[in-house]
C-alpha positions as CSV (number, residue, x, y, z in Angstrom):
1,X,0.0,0.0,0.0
2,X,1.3,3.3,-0.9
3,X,1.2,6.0,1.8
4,X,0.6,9.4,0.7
5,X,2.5,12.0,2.1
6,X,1.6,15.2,3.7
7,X,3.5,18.7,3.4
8,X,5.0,20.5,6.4
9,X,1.9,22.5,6.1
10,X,-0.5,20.3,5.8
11,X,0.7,18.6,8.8
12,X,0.4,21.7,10.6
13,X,-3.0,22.0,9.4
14,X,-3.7,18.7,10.9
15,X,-2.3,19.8,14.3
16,X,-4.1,22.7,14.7
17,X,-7.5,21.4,14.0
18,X,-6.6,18.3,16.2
19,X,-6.0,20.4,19.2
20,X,-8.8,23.1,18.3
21,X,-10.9,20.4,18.0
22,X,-10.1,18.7,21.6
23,X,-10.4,22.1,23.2
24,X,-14.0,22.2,21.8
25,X,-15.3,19.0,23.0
26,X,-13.6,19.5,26.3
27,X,-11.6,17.3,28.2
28,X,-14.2,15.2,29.3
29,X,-15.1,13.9,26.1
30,X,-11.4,13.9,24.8
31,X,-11.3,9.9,24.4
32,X,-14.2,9.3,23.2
33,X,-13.4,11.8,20.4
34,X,-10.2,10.3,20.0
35,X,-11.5,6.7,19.1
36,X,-14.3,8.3,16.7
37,X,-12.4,9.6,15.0
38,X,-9.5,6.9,14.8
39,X,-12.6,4.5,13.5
40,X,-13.4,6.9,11.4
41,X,-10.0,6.5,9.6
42,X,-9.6,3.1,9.5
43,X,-11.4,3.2,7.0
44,X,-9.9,5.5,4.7
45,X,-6.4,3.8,5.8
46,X,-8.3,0.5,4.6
47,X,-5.5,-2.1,6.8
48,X,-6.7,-3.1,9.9
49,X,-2.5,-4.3,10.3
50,X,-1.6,-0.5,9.6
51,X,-4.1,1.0,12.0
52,X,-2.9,-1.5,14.7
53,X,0.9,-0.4,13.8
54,X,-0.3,3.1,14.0
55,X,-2.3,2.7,17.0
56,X,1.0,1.1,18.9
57,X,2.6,3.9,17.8
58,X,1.1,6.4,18.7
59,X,1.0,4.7,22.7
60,X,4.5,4.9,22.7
61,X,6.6,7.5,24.3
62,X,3.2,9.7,25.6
């Protein structure tokens, strides 16, 4: 599967409407957020073995 990549920019994009997005729903709904929208893209990733990858990845190191 090819991965796209995503400009600098874009990337920032990403950030910012990731973190204006959890100061909106507030802390209290933070995780459940969090796993919508991470079922949401599993989909569009369309590998359950890359979302797992991913998901392990992104536990690491918090």
């Amino acid at each position: 599967m090819t991965t796209p990549n995503l400009s600098v920019q874009d990337l920032e994009t990403l950030y910012d409407t990731l973190a204006a997005s959890l100061d909106t729903v507030g802390p209290d709904r933070e995780a459940l957020f969090l796993t919508k929208l991470a079922l949401l893209m599993g989909p569009e990733i369309g590998d359950i073995e890359r979302v797992l990858e991913l998901i392990d990845k992104a536990r690491k190191d918090l």
